[in-house]
C-alpha positions in Angstrom: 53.4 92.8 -61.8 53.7 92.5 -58.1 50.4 93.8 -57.2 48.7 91.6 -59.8 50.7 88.0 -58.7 49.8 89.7 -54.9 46.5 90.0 -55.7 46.4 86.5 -57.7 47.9 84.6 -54.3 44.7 86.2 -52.4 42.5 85.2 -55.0 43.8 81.8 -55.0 44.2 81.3 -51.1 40.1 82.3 -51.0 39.4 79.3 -53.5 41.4 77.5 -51.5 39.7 78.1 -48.5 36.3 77.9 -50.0 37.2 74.5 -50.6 38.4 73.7 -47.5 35.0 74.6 -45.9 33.1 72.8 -48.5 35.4 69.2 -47.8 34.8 69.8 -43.9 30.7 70.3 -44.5 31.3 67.0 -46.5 33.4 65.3 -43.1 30.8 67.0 -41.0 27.7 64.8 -43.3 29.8 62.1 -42.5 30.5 62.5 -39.0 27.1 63.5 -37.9 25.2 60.4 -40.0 28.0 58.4 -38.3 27.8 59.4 -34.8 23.6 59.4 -35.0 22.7 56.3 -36.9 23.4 53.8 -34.2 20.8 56.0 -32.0 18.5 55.5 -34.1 18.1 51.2 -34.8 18.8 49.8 -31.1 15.3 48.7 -30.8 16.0 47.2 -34.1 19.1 45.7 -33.1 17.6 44.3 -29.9 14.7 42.9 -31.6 17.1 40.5 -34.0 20.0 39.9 -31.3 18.6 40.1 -27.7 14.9 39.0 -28.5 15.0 36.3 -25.6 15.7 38.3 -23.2 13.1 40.6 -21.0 12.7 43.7 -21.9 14.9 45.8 -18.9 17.5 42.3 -18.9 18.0 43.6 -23.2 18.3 46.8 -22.5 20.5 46.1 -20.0 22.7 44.2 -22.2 22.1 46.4 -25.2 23.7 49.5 -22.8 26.4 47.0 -21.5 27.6 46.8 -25.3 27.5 50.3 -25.8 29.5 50.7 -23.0 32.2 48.2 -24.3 31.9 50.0 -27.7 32.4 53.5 -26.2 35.7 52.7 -25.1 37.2 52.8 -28.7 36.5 56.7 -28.6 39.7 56.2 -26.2 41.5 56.2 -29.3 40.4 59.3 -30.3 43.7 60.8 -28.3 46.4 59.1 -30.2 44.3 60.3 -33.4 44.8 63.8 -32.0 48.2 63.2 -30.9 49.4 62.0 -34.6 47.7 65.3 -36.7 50.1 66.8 -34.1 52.7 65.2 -35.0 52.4 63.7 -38.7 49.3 66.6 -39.8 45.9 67.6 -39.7 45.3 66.1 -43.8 46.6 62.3 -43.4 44.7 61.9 -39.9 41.5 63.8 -41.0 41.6 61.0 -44.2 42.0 58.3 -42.3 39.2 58.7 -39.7 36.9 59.8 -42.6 37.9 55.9 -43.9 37.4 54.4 -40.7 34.1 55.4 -40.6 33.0 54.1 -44.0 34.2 51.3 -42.9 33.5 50.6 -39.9 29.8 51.2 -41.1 30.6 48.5 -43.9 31.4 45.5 -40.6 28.2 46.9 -38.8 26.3 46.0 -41.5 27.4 42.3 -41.7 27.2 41.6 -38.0 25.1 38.9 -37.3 25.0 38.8 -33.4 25.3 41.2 -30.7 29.4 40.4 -30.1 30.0 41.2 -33.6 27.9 44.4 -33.8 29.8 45.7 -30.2 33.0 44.8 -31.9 32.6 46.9 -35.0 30.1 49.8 -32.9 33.9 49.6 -31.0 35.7 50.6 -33.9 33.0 53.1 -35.2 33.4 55.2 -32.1 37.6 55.2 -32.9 36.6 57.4 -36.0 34.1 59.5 -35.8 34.7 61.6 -32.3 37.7 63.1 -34.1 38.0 66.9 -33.8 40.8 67.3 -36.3 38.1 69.1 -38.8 37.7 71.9 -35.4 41.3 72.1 -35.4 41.9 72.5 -39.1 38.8 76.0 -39.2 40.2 77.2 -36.0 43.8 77.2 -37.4 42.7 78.9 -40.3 39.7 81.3 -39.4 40.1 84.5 -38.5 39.6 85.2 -34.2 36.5 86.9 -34.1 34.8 84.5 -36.5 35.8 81.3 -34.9 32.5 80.3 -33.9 31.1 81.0 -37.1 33.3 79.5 -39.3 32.9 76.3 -36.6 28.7 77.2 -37.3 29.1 76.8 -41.0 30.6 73.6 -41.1 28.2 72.3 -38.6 25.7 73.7 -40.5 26.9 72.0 -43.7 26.4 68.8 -41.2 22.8 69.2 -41.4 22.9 67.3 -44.1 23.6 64.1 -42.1 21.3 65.2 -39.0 18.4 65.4 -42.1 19.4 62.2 -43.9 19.1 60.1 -41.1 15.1 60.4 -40.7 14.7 60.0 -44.2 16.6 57.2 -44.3 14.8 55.6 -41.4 11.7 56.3 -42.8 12.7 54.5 -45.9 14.3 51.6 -44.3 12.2 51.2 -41.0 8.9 51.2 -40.9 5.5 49.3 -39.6 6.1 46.4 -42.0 10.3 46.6 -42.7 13.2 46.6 -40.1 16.3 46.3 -42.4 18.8 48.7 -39.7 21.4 48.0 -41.7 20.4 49.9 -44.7 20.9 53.0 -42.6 24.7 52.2 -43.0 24.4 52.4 -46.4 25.3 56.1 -47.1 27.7 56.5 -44.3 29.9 53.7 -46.0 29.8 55.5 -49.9 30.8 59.0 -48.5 33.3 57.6 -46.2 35.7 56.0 -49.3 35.0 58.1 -51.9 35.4 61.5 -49.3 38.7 59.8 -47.7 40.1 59.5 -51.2 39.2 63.1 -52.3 41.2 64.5 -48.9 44.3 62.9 -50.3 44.5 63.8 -53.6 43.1 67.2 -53.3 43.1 69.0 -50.1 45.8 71.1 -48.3 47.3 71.0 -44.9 47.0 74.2 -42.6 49.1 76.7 -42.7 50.0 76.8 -39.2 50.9 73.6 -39.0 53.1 73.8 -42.0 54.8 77.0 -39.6 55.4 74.6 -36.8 56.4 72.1 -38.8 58.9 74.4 -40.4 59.6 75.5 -36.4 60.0 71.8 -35.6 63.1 71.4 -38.5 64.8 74.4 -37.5 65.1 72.8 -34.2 65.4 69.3 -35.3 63.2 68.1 -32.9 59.2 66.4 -33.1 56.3 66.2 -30.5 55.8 63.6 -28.2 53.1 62.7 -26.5 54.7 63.2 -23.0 56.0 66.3 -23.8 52.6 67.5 -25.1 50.9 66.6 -21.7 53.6 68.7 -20.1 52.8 71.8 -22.3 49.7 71.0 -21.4 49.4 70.6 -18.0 51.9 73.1 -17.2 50.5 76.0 -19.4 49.0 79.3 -18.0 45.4 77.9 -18.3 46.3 74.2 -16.9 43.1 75.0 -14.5 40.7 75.9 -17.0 41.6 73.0 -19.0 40.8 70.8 -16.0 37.8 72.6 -15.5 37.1 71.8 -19.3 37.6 68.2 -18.9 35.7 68.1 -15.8 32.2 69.3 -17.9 33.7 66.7 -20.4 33.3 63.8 -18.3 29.6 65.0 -16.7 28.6 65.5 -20.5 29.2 62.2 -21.2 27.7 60.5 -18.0 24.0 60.8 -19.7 24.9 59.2 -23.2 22.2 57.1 -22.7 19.7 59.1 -22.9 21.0 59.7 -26.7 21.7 56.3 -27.4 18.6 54.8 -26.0 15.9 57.6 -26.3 14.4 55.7 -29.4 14.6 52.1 -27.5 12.4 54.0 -24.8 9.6 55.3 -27.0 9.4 51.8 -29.0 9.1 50.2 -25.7 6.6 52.6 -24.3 3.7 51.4 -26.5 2.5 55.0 -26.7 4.8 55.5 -29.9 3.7 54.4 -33.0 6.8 53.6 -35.9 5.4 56.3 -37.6 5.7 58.8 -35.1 9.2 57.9 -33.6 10.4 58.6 -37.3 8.2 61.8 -36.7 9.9 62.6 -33.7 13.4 61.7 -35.0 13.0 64.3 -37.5 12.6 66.6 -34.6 16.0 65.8 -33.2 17.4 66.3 -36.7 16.0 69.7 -37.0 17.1 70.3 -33.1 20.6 69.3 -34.1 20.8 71.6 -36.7 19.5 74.4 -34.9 22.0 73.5 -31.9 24.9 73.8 -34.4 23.2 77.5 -35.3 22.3 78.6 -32.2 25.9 77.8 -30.3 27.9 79.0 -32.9 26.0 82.7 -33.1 25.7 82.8 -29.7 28.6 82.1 -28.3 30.6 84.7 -30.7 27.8 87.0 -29.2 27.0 86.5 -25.6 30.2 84.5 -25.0 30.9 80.8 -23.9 30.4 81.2 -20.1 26.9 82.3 -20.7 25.8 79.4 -22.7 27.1 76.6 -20.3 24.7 78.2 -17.7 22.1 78.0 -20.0 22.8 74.7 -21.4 23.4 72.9 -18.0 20.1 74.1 -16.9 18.0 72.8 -19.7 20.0 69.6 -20.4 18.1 68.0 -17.2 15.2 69.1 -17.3 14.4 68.6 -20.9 15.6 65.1 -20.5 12.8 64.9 -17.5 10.2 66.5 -19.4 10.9 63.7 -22.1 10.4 61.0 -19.6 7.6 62.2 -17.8 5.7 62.8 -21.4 5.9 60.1 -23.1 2.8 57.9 -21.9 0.7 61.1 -23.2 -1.1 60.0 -26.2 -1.5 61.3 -29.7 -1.4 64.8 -31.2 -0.2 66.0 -27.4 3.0 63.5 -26.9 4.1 64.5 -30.5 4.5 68.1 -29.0 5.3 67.8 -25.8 7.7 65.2 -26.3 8.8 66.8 -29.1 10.2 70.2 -27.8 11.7 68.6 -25.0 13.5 66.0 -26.7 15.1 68.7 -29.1 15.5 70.5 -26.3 17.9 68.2 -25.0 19.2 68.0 -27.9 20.3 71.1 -28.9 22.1 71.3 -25.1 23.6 67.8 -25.9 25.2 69.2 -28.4 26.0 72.2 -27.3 27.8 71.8 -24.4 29.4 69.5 -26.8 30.8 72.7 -29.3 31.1 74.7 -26.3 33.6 73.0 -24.4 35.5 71.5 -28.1 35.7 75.7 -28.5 37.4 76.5 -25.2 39.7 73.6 -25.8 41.2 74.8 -28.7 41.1 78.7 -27.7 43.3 77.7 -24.3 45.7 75.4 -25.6 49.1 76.2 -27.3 49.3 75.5 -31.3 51.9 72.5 -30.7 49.9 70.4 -28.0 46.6 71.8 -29.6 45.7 68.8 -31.4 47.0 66.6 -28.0 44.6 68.9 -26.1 41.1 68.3 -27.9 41.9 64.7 -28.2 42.3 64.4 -24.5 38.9 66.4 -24.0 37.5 63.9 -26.3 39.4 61.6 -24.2 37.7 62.4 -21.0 34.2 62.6 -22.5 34.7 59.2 -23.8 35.4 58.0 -19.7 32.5 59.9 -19.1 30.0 58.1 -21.7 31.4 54.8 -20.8 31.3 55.1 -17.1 27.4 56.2 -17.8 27.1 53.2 -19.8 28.1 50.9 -17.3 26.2 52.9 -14.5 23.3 52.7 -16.3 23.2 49.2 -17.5 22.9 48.3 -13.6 20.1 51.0 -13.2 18.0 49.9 -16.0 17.9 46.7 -14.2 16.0 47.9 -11.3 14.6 51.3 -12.5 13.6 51.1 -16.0 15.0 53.3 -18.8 13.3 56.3 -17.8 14.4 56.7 -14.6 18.2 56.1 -15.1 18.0 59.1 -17.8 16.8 61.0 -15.1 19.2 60.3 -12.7 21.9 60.4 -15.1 21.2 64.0 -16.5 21.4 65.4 -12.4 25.3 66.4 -12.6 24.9 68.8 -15.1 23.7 71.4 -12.7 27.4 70.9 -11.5 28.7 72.9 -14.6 27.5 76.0 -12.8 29.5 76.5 -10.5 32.8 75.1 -11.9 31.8 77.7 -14.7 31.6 80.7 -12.6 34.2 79.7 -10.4 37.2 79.4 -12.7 36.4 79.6 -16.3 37.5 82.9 -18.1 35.3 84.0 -21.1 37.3 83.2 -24.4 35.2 84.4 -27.0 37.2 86.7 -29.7 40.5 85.1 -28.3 43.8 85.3 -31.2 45.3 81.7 -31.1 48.7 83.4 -32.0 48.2 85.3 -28.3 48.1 81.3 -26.8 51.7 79.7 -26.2 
């Protein structure tokens, strides 16, 4: 009898964990459509609430808002802090909400002050890691990176919905932006109600919560900075959040790239949708690519590679895009997924490390506060580069904003230590 209700509990913990992946591919559809869209419509946007403005004075303004917007990802640390303290489940439902709704404000703005304000409380939601936290907590060491690739993978789902979408919604004869809200603001109720009602917390943070009774005490956020920043790996996590903040200096680039080609008039509506299905595919393949390769060559070795292409890809993109027809679609093309799949990887890189050097009780304090520093990063671009499109153009201010990426090398080499295989049990 024991052996049978033994093998039973196995049986029932794999459907339980089958689940789980299949409700974070779900969040990860969500999160990726979410984070993307806006990157997608600006010339859009511009066109209905800037349209009096010259061209670099708009995008000027356009990147100002962004900016503004960006600084709701701020938030993104008390969201971390809380699935520390209240659970990975109730936060993970509630930013899954926030982004349906938050898409559901977007599409009702009707000026540029109204669409920063709701962009603003986009960005609160969907730059949680919680769903990282909840496969590392419950993946086995040595297939971390997988488990994170399959999820990601499931995200695909999103990067692919968002050309069609476009396609469907924008085209030489239709601008309606707002329809590409649409889906993000379905799946975000009806997936935020399905968390609740069905899915589980992880069983390591029912363990520290059970910890946390026996010693009658909860986290706080002070105390979780302490951990922190007095653990073992205190410099590494620096490190970390150092490549954070240079990560996010070129946001621009991702959040302006199809402003660029519209204004370009080498780009046809046709072939930016073209081309946006290229940085769909080159997201997906990111996701693949990171995850595989960093359980097998390790995480130092991709940063190199990553903080090497990230600038020059963005250059190549710039330099290529008054080519015209059949030889800007390729050019342009691989380089712009180029950058993409570094975008994002340095992205999954440094999210990994974060949660492979921090202590299971600050853990969730920890990637927020990466996510933190990114977010300092993207809005201190923003800014930046709202002055510099001013007097250089778009093209140029990618450039210049992509340089400190080669930093990453040496702050690599110098003082990160290779973390791939790592047991989070082994990290207090």
């Amino acid at each position: 009898m024991t052996q049978n209700k033994n093998d039973f509990s196995r049986e029932r913990s794999k459907a339980a964990l089958l689940y789980m992946i299949i409700v974070l591919m779900l969040v990860e559809i969500l999160d990726t459509y979410s984070t993307l869209y806006p990157t997608v419509i600006p010339s859009k946007v511009i066109a209905e609430f800037l349209s009096n403005y010259p061209e670099n004075v708009a995008h000027s303004i356009y990147a100002f808002c962004i900016a503004i917007a960006s600084i709701g990802t701020y938030f993104v640390l008390l969201n971390q802090f809380l699935a520390d303290r209240k659970g990975r489940k109730i936060l993970l439902a509630f930013t899954v909400f926030g982004m349906g709704f938050s898409s559901l404000l977007i599409a009702t703005a009707t000026n540029i002050i109204q669409y920063t304000i709701y962009l603003f409380m986009l960005y609160i939601f969907f730059s949680s890691d919680i769903w990282t936290i909840y496969i590392s907590e419950e993946c086995p060491p040595e297939k971390r990176g997988q488990w994170n690739t399959f999820v990601l993978m499931g995200g695909m789902g999103g990067a692919l919905l968002l050309p069609t979408f476009r396609s469907i919604f924008i085209t030489e004869t239709s601008a309606n932006w707002r329809g590409m809200t649409y889906f993000a603001i379905v799946l975000g109720f009806s997936l935020s109600l399905l968390i609740l009602l069905t899915f589980k917390e992880t069983q390591k943070f029912e363990e520290m919560k059970e910890n946390r009774a026996l010693r009658e005490e909860m986290p706080k956020f002070r105390e979780n900075l302490k951990i922190l920043f007095n653990h073992a790996r205190r410099t590494e996590l620096i490190v970390i959040l150092i490549i954070g903040l240079i990560a996010g200096l070129d946001v621009v680039f991702y959040r302006l790239i199809e402003a660029y080609w519209a204004s370009s008039g080498h780009v046809s509506e046709t072939e930016i949708n073209l081309l946006i299905y290229i940085i769909a595919i080159s997201v997906i393949l990111g996701y693949l690519i990171t995850g595989i390769l960093a359980d097998k060559w390790g995480r130092k070795p991709m940063l190199y590679i990553y903080s090497v292409l990230a600038p020059v890809s963005i250059i190549v993109t710039v330099m290529s895009v008054n080519l015209s027809g059949v030889l800007v679609l390729i050019i342009v093309g691989i380089s712009v997924g180029i950058a993409y799949i570094t975008g994002q990887g340095i992205t999954i890189i440094a999210r990994l490390i974060t949660v492979e050097i921090t202590p299971t009780d600050a853990r969730g304090t920890g990637s927020g506060l990466r996510t933190l520093i990114v977010a300092i990063g993207m809005t201190s671009g923003l800014f930046i580069s709202s002055i510099l499109i001013l007097f250089f153009g778009l093209g140029l201010t990618f450039i210049i904003l992509s340089l400190p990426h080669l930093i990453i090398i040496p702050l690599t080499y110098s003082y990160l230590k290779e973390t791939k295989g790592i047991n989070l049990s082994d990290v207090k």
